[in-house]
Biotite code that builds the C-alpha atoms (Angstrom):
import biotite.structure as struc

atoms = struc.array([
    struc.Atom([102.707, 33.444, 102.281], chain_id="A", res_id=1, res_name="UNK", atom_name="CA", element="C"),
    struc.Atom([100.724, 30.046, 102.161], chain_id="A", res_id=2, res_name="UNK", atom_name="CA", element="C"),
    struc.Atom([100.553, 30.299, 98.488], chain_id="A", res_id=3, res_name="UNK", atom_name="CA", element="C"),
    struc.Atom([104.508, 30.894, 98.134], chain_id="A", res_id=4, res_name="UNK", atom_name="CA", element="C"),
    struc.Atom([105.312, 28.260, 100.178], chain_id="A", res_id=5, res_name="UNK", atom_name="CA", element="C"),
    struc.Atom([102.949, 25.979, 98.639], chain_id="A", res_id=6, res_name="UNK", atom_name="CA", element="C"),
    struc.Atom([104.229, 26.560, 95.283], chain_id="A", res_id=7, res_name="UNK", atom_name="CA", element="C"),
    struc.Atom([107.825, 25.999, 96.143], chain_id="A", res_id=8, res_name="UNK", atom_name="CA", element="C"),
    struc.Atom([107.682, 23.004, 98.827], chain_id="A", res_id=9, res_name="UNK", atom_name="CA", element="C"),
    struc.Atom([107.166, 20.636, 96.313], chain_id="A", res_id=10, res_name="UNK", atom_name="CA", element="C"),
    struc.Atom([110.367, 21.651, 94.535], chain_id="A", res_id=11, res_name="UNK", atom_name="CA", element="C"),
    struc.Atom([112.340, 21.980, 97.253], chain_id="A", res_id=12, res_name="UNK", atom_name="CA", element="C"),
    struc.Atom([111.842, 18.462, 98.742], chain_id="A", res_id=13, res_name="UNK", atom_name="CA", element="C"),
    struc.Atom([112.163, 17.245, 95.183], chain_id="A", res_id=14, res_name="UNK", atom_name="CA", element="C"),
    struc.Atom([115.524, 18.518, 94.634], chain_id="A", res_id=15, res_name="UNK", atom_name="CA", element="C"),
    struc.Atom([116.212, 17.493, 98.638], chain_id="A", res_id=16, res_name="UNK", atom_name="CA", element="C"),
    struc.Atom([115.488, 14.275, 97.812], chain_id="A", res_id=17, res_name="UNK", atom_name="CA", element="C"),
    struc.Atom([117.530, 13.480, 94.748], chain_id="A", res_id=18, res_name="UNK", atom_name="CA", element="C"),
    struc.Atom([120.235, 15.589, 96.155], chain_id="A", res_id=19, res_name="UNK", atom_name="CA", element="C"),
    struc.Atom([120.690, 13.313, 99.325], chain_id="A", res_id=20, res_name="UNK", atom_name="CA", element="C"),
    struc.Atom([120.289, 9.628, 96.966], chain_id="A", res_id=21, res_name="UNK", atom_name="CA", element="C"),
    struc.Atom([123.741, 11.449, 94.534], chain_id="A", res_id=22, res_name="UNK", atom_name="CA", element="C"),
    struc.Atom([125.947, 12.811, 97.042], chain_id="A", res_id=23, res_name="UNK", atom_name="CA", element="C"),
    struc.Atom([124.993, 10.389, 99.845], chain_id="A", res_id=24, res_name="UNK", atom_name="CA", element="C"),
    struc.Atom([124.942, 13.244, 102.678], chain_id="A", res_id=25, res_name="UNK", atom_name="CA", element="C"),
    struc.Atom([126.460, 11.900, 105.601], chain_id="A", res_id=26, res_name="UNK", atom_name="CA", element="C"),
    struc.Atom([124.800, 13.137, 108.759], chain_id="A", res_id=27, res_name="UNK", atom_name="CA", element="C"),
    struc.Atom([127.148, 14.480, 111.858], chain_id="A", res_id=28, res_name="UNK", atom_name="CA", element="C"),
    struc.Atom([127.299, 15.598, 114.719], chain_id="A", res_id=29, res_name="UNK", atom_name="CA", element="C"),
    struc.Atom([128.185, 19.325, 113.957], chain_id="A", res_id=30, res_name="UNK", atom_name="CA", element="C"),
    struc.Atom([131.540, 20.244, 116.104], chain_id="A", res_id=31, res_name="UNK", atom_name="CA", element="C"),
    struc.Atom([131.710, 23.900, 116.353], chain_id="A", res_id=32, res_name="UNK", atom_name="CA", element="C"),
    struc.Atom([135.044, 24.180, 117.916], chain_id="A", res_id=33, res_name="UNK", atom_name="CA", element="C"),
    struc.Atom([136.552, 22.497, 114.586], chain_id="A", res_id=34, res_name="UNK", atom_name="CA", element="C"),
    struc.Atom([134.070, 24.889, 112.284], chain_id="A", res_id=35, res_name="UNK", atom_name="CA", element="C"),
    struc.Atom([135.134, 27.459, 114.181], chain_id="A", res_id=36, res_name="UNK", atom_name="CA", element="C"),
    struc.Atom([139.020, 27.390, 113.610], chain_id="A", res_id=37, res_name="UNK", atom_name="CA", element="C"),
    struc.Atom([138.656, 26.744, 110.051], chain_id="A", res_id=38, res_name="UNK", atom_name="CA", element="C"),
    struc.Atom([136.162, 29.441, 109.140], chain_id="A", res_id=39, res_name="UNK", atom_name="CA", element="C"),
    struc.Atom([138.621, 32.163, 111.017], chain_id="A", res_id=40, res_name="UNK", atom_name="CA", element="C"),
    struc.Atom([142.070, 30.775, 109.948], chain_id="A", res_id=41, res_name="UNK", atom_name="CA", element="C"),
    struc.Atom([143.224, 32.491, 106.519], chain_id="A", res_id=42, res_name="UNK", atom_name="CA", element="C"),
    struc.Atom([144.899, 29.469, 105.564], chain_id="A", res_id=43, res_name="UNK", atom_name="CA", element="C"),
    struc.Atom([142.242, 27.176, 105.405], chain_id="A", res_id=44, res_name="UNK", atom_name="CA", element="C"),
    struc.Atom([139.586, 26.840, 102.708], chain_id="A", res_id=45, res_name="UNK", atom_name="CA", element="C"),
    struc.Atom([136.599, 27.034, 104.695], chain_id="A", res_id=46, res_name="UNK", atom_name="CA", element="C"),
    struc.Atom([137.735, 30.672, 105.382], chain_id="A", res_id=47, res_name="UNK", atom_name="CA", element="C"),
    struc.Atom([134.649, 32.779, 105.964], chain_id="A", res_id=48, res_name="UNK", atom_name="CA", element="C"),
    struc.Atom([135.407, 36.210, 103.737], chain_id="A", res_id=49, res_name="UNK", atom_name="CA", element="C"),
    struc.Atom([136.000, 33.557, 100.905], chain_id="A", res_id=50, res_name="UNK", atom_name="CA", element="C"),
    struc.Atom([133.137, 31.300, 101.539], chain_id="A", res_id=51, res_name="UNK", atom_name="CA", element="C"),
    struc.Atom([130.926, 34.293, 102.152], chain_id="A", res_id=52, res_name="UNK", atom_name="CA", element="C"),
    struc.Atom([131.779, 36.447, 98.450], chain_id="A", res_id=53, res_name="UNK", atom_name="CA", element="C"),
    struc.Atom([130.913, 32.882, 96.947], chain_id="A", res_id=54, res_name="UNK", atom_name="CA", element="C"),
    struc.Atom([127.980, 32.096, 98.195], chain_id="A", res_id=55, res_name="UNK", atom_name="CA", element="C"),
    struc.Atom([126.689, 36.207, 97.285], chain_id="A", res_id=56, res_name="UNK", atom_name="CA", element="C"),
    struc.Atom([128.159, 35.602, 94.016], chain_id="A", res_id=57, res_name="UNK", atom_name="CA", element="C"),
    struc.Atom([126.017, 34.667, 91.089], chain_id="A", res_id=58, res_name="UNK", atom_name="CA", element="C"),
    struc.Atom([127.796, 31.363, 90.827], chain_id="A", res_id=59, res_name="UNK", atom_name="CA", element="C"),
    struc.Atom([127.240, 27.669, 92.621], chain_id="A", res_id=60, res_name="UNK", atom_name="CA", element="C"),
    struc.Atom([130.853, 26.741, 93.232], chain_id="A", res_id=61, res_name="UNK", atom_name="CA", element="C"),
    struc.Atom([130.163, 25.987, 96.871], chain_id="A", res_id=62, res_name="UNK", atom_name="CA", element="C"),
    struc.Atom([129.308, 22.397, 97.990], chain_id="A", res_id=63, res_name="UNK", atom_name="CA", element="C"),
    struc.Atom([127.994, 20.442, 100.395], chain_id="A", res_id=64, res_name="UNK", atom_name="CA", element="C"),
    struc.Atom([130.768, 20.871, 103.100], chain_id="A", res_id=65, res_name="UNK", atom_name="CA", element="C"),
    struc.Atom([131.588, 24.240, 101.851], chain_id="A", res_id=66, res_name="UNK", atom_name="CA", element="C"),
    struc.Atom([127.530, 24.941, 102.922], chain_id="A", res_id=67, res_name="UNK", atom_name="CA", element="C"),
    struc.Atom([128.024, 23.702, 106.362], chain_id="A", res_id=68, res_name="UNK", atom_name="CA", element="C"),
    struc.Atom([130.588, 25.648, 107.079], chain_id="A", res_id=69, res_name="UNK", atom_name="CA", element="C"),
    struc.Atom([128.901, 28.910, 105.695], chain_id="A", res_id=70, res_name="UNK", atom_name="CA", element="C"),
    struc.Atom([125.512, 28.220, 107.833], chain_id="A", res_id=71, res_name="UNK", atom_name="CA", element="C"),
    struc.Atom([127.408, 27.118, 111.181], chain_id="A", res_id=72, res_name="UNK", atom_name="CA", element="C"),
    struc.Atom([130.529, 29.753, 110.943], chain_id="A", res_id=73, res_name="UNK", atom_name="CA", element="C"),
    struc.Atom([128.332, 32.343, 110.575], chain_id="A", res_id=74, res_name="UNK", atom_name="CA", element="C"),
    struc.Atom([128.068, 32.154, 114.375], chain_id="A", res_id=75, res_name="UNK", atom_name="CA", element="C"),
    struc.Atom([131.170, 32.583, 114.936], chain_id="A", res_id=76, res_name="UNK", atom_name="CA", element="C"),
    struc.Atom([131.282, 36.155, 112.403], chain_id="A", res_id=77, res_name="UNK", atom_name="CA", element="C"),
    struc.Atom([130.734, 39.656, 114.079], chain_id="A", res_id=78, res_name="UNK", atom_name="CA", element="C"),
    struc.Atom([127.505, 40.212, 112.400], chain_id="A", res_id=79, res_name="UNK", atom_name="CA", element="C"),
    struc.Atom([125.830, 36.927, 113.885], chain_id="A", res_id=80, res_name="UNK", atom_name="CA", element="C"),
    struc.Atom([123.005, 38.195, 115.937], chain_id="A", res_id=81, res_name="UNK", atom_name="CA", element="C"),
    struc.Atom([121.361, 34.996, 117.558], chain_id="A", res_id=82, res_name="UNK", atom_name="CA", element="C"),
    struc.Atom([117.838, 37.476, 118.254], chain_id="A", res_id=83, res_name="UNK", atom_name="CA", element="C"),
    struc.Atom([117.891, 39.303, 114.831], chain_id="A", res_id=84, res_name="UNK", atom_name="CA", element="C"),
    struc.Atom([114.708, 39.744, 113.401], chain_id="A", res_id=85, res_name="UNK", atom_name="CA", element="C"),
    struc.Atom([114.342, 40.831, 109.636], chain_id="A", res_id=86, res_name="UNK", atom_name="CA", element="C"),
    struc.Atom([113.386, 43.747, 108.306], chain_id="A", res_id=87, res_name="UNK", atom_name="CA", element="C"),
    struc.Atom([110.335, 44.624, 109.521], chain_id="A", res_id=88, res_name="UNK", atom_name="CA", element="C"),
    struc.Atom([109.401, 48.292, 108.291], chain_id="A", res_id=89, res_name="UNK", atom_name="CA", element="C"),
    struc.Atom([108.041, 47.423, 105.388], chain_id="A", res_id=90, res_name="UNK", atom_name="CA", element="C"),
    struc.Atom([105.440, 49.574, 103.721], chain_id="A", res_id=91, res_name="UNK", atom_name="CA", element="C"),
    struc.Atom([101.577, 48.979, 104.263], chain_id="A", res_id=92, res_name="UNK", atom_name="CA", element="C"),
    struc.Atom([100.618, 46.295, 102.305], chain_id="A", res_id=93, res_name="UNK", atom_name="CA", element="C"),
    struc.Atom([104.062, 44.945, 101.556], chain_id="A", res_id=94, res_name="UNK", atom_name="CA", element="C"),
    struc.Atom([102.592, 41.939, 103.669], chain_id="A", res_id=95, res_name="UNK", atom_name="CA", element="C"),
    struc.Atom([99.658, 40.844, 102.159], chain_id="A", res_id=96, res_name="UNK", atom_name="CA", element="C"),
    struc.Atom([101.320, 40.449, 98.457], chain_id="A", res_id=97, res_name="UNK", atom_name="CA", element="C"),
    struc.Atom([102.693, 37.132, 100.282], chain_id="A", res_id=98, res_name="UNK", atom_name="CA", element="C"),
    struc.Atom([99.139, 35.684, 100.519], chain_id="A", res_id=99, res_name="UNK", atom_name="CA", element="C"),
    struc.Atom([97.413, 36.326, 96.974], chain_id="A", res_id=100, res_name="UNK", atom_name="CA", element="C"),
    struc.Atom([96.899, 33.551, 94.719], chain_id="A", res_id=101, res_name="UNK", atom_name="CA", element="C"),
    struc.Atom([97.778, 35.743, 91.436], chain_id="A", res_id=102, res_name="UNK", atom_name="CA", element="C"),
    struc.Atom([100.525, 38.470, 90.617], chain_id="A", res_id=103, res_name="UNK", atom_name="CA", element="C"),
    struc.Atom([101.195, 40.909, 88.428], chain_id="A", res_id=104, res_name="UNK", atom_name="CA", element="C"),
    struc.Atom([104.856, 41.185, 87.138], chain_id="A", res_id=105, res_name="UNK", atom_name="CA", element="C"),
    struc.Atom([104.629, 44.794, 89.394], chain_id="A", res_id=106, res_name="UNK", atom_name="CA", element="C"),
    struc.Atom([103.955, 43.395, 92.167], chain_id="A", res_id=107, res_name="UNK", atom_name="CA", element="C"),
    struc.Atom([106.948, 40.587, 91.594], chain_id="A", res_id=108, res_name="UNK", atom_name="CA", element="C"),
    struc.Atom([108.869, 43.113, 91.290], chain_id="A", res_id=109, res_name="UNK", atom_name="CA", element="C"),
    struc.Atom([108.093, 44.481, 94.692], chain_id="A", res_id=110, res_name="UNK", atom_name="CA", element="C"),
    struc.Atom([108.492, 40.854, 96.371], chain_id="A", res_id=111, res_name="UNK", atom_name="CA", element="C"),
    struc.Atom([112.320, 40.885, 94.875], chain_id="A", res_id=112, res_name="UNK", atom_name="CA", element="C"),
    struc.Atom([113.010, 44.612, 95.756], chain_id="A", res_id=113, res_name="UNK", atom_name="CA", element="C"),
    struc.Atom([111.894, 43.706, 99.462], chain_id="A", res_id=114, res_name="UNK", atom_name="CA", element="C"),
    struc.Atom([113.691, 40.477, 99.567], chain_id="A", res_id=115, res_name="UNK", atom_name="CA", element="C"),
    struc.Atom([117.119, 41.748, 98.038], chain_id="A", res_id=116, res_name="UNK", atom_name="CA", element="C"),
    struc.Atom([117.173, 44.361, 100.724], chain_id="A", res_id=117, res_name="UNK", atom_name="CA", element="C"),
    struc.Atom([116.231, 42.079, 103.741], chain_id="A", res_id=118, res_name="UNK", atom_name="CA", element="C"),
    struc.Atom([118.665, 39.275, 102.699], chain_id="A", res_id=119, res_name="UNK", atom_name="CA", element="C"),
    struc.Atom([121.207, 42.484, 102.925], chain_id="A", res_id=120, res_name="UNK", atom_name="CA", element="C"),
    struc.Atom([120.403, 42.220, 106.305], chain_id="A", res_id=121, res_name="UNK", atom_name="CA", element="C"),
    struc.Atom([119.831, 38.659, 107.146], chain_id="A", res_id=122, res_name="UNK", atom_name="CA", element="C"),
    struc.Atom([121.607, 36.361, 104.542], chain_id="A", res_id=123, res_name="UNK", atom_name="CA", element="C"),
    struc.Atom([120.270, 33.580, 105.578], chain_id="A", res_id=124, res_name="UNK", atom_name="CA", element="C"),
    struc.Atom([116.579, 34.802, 105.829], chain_id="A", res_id=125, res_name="UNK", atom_name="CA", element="C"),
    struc.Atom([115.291, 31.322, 104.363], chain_id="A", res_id=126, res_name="UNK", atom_name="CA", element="C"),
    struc.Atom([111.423, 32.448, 104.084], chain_id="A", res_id=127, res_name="UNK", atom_name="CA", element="C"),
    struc.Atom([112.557, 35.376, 102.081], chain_id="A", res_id=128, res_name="UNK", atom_name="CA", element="C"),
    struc.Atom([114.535, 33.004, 99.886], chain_id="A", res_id=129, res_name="UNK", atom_name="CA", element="C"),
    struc.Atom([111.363, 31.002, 99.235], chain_id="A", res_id=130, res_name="UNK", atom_name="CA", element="C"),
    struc.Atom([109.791, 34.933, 98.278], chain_id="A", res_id=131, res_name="UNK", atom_name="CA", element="C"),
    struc.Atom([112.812, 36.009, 96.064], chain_id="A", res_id=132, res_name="UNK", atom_name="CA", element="C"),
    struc.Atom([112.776, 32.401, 94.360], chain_id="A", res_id=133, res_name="UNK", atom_name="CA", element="C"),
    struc.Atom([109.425, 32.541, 93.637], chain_id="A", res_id=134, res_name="UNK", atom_name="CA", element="C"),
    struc.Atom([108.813, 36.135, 92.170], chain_id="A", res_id=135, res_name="UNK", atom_name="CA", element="C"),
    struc.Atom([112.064, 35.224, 90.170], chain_id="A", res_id=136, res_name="UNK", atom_name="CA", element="C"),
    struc.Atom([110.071, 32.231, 88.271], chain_id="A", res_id=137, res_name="UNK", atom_name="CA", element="C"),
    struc.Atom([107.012, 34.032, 88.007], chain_id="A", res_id=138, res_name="UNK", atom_name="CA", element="C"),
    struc.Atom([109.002, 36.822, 86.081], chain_id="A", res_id=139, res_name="UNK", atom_name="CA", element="C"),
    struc.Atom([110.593, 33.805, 83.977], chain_id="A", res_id=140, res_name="UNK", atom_name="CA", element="C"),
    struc.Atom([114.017, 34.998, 85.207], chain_id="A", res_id=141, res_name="UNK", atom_name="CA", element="C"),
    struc.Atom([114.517, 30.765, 85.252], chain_id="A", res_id=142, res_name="UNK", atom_name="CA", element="C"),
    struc.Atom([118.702, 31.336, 85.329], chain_id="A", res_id=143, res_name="UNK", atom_name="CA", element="C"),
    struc.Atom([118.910, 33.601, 88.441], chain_id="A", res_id=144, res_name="UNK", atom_name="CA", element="C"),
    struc.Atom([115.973, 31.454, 90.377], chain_id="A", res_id=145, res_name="UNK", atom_name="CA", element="C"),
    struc.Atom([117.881, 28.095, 89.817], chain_id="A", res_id=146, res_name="UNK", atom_name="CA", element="C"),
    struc.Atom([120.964, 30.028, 91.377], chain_id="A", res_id=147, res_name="UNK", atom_name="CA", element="C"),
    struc.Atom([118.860, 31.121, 94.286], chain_id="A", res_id=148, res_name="UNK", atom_name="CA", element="C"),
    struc.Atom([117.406, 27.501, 94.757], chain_id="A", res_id=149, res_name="UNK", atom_name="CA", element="C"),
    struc.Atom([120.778, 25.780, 94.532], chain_id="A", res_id=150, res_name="UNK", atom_name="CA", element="C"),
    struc.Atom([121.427, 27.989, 97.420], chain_id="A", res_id=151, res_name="UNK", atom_name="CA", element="C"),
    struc.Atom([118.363, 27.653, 99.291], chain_id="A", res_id=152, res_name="UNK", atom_name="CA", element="C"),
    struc.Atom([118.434, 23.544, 98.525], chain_id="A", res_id=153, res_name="UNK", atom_name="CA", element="C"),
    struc.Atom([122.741, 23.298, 99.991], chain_id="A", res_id=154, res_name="UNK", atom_name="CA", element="C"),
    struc.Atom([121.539, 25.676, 103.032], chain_id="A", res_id=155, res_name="UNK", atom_name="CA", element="C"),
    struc.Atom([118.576, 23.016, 104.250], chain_id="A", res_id=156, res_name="UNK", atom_name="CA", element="C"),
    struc.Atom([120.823, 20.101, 103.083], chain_id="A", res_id=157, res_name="UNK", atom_name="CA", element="C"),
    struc.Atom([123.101, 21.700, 105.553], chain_id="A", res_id=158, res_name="UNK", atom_name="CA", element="C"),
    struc.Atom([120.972, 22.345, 108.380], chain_id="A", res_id=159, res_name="UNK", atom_name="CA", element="C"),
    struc.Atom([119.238, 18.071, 107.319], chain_id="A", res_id=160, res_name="UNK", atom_name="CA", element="C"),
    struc.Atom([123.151, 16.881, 108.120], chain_id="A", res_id=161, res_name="UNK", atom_name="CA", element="C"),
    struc.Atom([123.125, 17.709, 111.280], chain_id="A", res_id=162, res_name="UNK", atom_name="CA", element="C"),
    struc.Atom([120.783, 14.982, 112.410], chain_id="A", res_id=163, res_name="UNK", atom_name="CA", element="C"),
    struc.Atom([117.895, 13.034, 111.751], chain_id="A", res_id=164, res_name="UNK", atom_name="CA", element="C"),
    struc.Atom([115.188, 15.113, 113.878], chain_id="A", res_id=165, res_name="UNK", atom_name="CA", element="C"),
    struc.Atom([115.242, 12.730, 116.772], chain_id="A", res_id=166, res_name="UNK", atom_name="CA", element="C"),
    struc.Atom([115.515, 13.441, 120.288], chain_id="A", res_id=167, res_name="UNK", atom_name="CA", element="C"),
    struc.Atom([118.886, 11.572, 120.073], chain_id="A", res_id=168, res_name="UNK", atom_name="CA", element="C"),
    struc.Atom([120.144, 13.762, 117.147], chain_id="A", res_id=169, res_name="UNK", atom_name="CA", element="C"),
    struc.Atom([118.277, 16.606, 116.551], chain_id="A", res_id=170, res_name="UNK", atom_name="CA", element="C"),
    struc.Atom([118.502, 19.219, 113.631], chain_id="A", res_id=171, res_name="UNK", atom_name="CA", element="C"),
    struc.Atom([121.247, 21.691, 114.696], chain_id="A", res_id=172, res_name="UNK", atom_name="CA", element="C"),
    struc.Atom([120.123, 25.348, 114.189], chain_id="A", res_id=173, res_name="UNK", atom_name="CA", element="C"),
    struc.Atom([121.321, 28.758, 114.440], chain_id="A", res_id=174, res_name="UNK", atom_name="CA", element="C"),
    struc.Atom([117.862, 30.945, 114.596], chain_id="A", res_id=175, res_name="UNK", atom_name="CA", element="C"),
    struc.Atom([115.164, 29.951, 116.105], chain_id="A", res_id=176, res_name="UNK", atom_name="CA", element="C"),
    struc.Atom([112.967, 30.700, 112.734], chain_id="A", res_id=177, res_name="UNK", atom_name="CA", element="C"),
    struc.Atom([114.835, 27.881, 110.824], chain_id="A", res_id=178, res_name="UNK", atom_name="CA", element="C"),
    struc.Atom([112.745, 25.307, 112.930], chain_id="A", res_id=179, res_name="UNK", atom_name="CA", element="C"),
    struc.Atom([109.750, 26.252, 111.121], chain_id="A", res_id=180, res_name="UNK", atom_name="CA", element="C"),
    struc.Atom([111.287, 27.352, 108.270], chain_id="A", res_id=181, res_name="UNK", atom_name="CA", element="C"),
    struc.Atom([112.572, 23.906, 107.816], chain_id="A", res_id=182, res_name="UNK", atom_name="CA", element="C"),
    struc.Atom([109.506, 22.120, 108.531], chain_id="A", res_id=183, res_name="UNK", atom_name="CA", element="C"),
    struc.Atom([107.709, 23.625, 106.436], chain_id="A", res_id=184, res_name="UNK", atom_name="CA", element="C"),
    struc.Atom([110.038, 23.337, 103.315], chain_id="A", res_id=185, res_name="UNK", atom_name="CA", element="C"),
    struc.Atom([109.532, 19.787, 104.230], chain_id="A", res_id=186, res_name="UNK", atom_name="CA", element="C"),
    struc.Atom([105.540, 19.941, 103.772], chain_id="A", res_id=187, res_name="UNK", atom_name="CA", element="C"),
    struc.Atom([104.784, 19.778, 107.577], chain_id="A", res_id=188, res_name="UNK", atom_name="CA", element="C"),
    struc.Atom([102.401, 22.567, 109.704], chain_id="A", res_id=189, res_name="UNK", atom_name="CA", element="C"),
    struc.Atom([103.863, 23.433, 113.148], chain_id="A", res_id=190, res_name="UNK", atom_name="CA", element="C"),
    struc.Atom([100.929, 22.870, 116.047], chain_id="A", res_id=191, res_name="UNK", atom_name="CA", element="C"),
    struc.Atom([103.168, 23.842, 119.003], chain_id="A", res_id=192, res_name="UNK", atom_name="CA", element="C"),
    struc.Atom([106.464, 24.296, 120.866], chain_id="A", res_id=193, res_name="UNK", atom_name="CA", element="C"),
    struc.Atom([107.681, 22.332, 123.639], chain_id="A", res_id=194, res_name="UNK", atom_name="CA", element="C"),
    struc.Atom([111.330, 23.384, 125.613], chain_id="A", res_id=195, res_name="UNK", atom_name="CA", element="C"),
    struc.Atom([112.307, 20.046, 126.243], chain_id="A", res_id=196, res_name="UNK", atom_name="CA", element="C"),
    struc.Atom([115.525, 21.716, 128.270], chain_id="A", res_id=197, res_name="UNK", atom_name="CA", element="C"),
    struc.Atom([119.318, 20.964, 127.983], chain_id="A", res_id=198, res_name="UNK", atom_name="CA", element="C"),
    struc.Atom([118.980, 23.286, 124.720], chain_id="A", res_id=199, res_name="UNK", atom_name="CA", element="C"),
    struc.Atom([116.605, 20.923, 122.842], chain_id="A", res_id=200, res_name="UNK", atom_name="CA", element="C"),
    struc.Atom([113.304, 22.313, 121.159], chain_id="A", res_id=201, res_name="UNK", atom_name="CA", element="C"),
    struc.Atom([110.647, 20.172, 120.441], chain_id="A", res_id=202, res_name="UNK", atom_name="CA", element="C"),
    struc.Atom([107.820, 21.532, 117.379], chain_id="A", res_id=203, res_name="UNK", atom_name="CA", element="C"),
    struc.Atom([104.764, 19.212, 117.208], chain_id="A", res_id=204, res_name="UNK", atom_name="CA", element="C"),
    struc.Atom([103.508, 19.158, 113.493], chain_id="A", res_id=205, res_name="UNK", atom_name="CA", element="C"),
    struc.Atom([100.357, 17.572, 111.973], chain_id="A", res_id=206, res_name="UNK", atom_name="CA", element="C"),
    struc.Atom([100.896, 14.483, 110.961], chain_id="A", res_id=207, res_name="UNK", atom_name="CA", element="C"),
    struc.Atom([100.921, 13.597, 107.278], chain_id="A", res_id=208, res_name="UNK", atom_name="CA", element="C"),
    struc.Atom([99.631, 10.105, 107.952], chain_id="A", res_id=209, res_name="UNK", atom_name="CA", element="C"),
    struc.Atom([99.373, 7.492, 110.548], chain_id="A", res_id=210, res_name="UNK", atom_name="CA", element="C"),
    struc.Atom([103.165, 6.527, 110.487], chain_id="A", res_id=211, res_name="UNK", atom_name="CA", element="C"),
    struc.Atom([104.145, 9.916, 110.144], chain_id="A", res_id=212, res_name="UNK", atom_name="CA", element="C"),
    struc.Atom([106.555, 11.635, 113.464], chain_id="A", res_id=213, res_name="UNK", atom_name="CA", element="C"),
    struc.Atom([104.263, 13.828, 115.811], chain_id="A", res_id=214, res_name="UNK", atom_name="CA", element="C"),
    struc.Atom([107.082, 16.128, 116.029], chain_id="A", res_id=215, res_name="UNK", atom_name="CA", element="C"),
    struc.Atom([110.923, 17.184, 115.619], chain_id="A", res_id=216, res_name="UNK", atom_name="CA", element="C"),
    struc.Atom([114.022, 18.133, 117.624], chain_id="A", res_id=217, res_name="UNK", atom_name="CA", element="C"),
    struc.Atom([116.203, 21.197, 117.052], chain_id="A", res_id=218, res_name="UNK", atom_name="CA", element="C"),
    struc.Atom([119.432, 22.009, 119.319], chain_id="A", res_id=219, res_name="UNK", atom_name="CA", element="C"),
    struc.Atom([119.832, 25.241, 119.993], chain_id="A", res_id=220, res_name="UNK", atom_name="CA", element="C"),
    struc.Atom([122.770, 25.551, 122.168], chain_id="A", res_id=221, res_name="UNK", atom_name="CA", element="C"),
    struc.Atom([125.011, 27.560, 119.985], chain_id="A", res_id=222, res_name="UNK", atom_name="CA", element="C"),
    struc.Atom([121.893, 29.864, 119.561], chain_id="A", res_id=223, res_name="UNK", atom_name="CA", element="C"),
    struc.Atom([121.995, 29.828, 123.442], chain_id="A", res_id=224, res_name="UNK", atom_name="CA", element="C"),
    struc.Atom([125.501, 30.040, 123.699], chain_id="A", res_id=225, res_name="UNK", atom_name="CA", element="C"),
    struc.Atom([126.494, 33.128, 121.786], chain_id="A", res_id=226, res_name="UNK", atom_name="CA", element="C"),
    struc.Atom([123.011, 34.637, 122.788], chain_id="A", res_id=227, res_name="UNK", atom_name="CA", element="C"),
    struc.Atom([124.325, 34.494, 126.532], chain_id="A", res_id=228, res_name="UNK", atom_name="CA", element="C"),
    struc.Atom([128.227, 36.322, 125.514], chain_id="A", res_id=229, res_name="UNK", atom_name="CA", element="C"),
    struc.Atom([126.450, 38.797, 123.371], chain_id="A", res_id=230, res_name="UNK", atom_name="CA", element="C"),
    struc.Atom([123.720, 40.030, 126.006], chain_id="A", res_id=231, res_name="UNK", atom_name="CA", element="C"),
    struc.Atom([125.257, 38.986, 129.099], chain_id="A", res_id=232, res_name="UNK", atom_name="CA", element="C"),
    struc.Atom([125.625, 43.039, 130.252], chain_id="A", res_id=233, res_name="UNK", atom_name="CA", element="C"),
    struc.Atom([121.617, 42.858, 129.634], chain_id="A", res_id=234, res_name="UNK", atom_name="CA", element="C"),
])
């Protein structure tokens, strides 16, 4: 998995990077009850069925605001499952492809096949992103892996938005995972958790340098929220 991540990181905050400096990405506060109403009203163009065929489409029409109301309405869609874990029955083995240093185009192949089928299950799966993206290069299938990267680049633009990673506006996300899914897109190894309370995480991270932060914030009260209305019989 190292070596995945390692060869995509890079990329990613490459592409983060010039992406921010073109289209200026204004960070907000992300209000749910507004995201909400748009992503279930027919009418509106943020509607979720519509926003959702795009984004599975083989296309990039979706934008920056289009992306923030895919990642955050998704909470508010019948399949959201705040607890969902991915696939995890994979076959022996399956596993340990993630850590070798070479492949073979077969065993690409098998890093796509098991990535297609848990993104069925979890769309926004962002580590198995990083997997399908990768095995897609390696296989020189350059068209289809700058799709998937668009995608994977407008999702963590998305989730970057939402604040600046400061206790006084922290990262907004909607699984638990995308905290250190995120930080490590960003180049950063997670060291330990902290529940700082009021819905706030806190992941300490090694620091890059001297001046670098010791650590980010992540609010998971919508995580919290719906976790409490789904499971509240439990």
């Amino acid at each position: 998995m190292k070596q995945i991540l390692l060869s995509i990181t890079a990329v990613l905050v490459l592409t983060l990077t010039l992406s921010a400096k073109s289209q200026r990405l204004e960070v907000k506060k992300v209000d749910f009850d507004s995201i909400g109403t748009a992503v279930n009203d027919p009418k509106s163009k943020f509607y979720y069925p519509r926003l959702l065929e795009n984004f599975l489409s083989n296309d990039t029409v979706l934008k920056h605001e289009d992306y923030r109301h895919l990642y955050y309405g998704y909470t508010f869609q019948e399949d959201y499952d705040p607890v969902r874990m991915s696939l995890s029955d994979y076959p022996e083995g399956i596993r340990d492809l993630y850590y070798k240093k070479d492949f073979t185009r077969a065993e690409c192949d098998t890093i796509i096949k098991y990535a297609e089928l848990t993104l069925r299950d979890n769309i926004f799966d962002l580590n198995q992103m990083n997997f399908y993206i990768f095995a897609l290069k390696k296989k020189e299938k350059n068209t289809l892996a700058s799709i998937r990267q668009y995608k994977l680049n407008h999702l963590v633009a998305a989730i970057l938005s939402s604040g600046n990673g400061s206790k006084e506006k922290p990262w907004v996300v909607i699984s638990v995972s995308h905290e250190y899914n995120l930080l490590n897109m960003l180049g950063f190894v997670a060291t330990g958790h902290k529940d700082e309370g009021n819905n706030i995480d806190y992941i300490m991270v090694e620091q890059k340098d001297k001046n670098s932060p010791e650590g980010f914030y992540f609010d998971i009260s919508r995580i919290n929220e719906v976790t409490a209305t789904k499971y509240k019989e439990e």
